[in-house]
C-alpha positions as CSV (number, residue, x, y, z in Angstrom):
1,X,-23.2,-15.5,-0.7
2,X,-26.2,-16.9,0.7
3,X,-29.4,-15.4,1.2
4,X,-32.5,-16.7,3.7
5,X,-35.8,-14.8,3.4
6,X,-38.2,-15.4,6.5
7,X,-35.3,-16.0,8.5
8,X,-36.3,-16.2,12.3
9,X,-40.3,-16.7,13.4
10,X,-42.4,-13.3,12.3
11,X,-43.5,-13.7,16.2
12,X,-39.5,-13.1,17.1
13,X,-39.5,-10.6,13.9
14,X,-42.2,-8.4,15.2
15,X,-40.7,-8.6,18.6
16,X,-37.4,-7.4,17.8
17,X,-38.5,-4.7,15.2
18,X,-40.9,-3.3,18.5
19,X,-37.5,-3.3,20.4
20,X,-35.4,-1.5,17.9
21,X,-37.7,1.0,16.5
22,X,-38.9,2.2,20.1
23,X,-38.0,5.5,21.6
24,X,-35.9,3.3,24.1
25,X,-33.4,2.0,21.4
26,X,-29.9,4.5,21.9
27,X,-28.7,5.3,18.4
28,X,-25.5,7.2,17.9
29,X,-24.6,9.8,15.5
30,X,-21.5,8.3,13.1
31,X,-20.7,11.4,11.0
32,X,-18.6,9.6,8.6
33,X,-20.2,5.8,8.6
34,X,-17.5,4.9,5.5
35,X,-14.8,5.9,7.4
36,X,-14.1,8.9,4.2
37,X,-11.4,11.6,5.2
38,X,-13.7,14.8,6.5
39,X,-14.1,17.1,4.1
40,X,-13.9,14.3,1.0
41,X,-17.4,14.0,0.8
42,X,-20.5,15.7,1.5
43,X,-22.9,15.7,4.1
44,X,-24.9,12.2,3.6
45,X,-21.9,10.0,4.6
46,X,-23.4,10.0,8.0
47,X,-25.7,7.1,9.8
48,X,-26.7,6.1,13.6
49,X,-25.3,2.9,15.2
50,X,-25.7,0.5,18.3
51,X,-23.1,-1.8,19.3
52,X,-24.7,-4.2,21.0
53,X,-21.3,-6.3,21.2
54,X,-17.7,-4.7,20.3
55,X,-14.6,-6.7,22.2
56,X,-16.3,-7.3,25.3
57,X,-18.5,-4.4,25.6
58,X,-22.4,-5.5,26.0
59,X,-25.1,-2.9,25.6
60,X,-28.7,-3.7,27.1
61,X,-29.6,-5.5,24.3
62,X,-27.6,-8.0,23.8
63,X,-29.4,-10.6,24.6
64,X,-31.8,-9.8,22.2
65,X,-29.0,-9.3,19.4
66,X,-27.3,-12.3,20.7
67,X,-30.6,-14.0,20.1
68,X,-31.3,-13.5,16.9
69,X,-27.2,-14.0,15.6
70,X,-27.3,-17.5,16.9
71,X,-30.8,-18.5,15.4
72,X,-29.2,-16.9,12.0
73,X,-25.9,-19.3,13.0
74,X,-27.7,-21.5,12.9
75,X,-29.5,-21.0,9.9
76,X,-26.9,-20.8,7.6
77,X,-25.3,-23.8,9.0
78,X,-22.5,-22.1,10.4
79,X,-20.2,-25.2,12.5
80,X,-18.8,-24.5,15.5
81,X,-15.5,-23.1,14.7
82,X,-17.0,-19.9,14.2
83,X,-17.9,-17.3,16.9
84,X,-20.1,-14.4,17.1
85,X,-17.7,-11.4,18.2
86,X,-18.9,-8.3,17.1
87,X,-23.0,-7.4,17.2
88,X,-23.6,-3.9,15.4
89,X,-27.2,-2.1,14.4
90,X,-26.8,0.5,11.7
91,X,-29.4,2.3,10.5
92,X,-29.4,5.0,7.5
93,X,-32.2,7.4,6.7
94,X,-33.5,8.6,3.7
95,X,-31.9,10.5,1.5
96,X,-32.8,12.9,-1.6
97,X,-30.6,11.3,-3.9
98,X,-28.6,8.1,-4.5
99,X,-26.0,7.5,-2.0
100,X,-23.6,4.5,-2.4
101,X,-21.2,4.1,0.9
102,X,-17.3,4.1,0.9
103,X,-16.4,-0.2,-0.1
104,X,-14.9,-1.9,3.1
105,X,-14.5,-4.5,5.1
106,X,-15.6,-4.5,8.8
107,X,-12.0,-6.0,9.4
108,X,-9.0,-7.2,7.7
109,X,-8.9,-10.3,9.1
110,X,-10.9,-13.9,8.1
111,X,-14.4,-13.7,9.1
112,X,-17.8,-14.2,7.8
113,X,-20.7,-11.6,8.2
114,X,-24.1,-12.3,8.3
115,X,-26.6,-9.0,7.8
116,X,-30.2,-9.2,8.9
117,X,-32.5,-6.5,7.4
118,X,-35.1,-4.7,9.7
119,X,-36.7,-2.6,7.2
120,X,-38.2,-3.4,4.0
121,X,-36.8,-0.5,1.6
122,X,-34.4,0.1,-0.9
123,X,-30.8,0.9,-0.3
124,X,-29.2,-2.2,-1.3
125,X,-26.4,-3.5,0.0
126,X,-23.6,-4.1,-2.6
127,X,-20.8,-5.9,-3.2
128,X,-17.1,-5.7,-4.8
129,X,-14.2,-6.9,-6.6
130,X,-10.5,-6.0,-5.4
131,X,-11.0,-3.2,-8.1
132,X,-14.2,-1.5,-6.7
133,X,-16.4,-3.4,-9.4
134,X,-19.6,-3.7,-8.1
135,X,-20.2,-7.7,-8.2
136,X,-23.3,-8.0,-6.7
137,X,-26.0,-6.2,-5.0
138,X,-28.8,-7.1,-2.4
139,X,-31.9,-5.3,-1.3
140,X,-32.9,-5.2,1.5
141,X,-36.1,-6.9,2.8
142,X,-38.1,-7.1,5.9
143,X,-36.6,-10.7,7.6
144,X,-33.8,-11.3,5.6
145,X,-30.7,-12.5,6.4
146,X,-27.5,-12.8,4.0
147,X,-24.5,-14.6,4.7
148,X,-21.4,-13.8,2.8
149,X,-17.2,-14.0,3.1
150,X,-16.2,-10.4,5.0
151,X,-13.1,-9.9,3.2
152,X,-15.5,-9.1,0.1
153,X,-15.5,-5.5,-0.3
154,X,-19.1,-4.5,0.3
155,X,-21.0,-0.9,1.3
156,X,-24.7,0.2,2.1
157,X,-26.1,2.6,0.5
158,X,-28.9,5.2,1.8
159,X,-32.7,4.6,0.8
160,X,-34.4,7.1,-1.4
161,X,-37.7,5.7,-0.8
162,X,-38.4,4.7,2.3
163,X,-38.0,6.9,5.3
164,X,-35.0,4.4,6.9
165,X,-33.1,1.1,6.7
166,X,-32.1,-0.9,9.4
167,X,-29.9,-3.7,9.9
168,X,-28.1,-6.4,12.3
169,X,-24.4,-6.9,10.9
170,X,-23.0,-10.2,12.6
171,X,-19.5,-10.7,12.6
172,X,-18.4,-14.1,13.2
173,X,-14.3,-15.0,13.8
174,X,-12.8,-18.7,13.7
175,X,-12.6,-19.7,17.1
């Protein structure tokens, strides 16, 4: 895992958190964001998305998505060989009490993710062994961007804190 703090210019930063915390931004109701069997949990496994890109489905901003994946690409160094294919903004609101999401991957094929947090606030983002272990954890942090394998088990979790948490989740497949 790899972590960059400050990751794009705060001009670029500013701009993009302006875009996506407007009135204008269209966020979807997910009722069960871990993908739990309804009625198996209770009524926080819930959060709003954007796909900006899924397949080849483009929402009005992905440019702006687009942007800021490639700059993070970039960033970390990624070669060629890998491609961005999926663009997704999720965004969970506060809860009363801890909430840890359902461990998954985004797919079960090779691919690397990059997530690039919005929102300083707390609701980590953790990580896990094949046995559920958690293995790691990172907060979440206005500007950063974390690269990591995404056949790791990982989950967010909701923020108890702050009023939401935002965040880009890249996926990138070998080309």
């Amino acid at each position: 895992m790899d972590i960059i703090d400050n990751a794009i210019s705060p001009s670029l930063f500013n701009l993009i958190k302006e875009d996506v915390e407007s009135a204008g931004f269209p966020w979807f109701f997910l009722k069960e964001a871990s993908g739990a069997t309804k009625g198996s949990r209770d009524n926080l496994d819930y959060s709003f998305f954007h796909l900006a890109l899924s397949h080849d489905n483009i929402s009005d901003f992905y440019d702006m998505s687009m942007a800021v994946a490639l700059l993070l690409k970039d960033k970390f160094s990624m070669d060629e060989k890998y491609a961005v294919n999926r663009l997704r903004w999720g965004m969970t609101t506060k809860a009363s009490q801890a909430w840890r999401n359902k461990p998954h991957t985004d797919v079960n094929e090779n691919h690397m993710v990059i997530l690039f947090y919005l929102t300083d606030t707390d609701g980590d983002t953790y990580f896990y062994d094949k046995n559920h272990k958690i293995i790691d954890s990172v907060s979440p942090k206005a500007n950063r961007a974390v690269l990591f394998d995404g056949l790791c088990l990982h989950s967010s979790s909701k923020p108890t804190k702050s009023d939401r948490r935002i965040v880009l989740n890249i996926n990138l497949k070998e080309k």
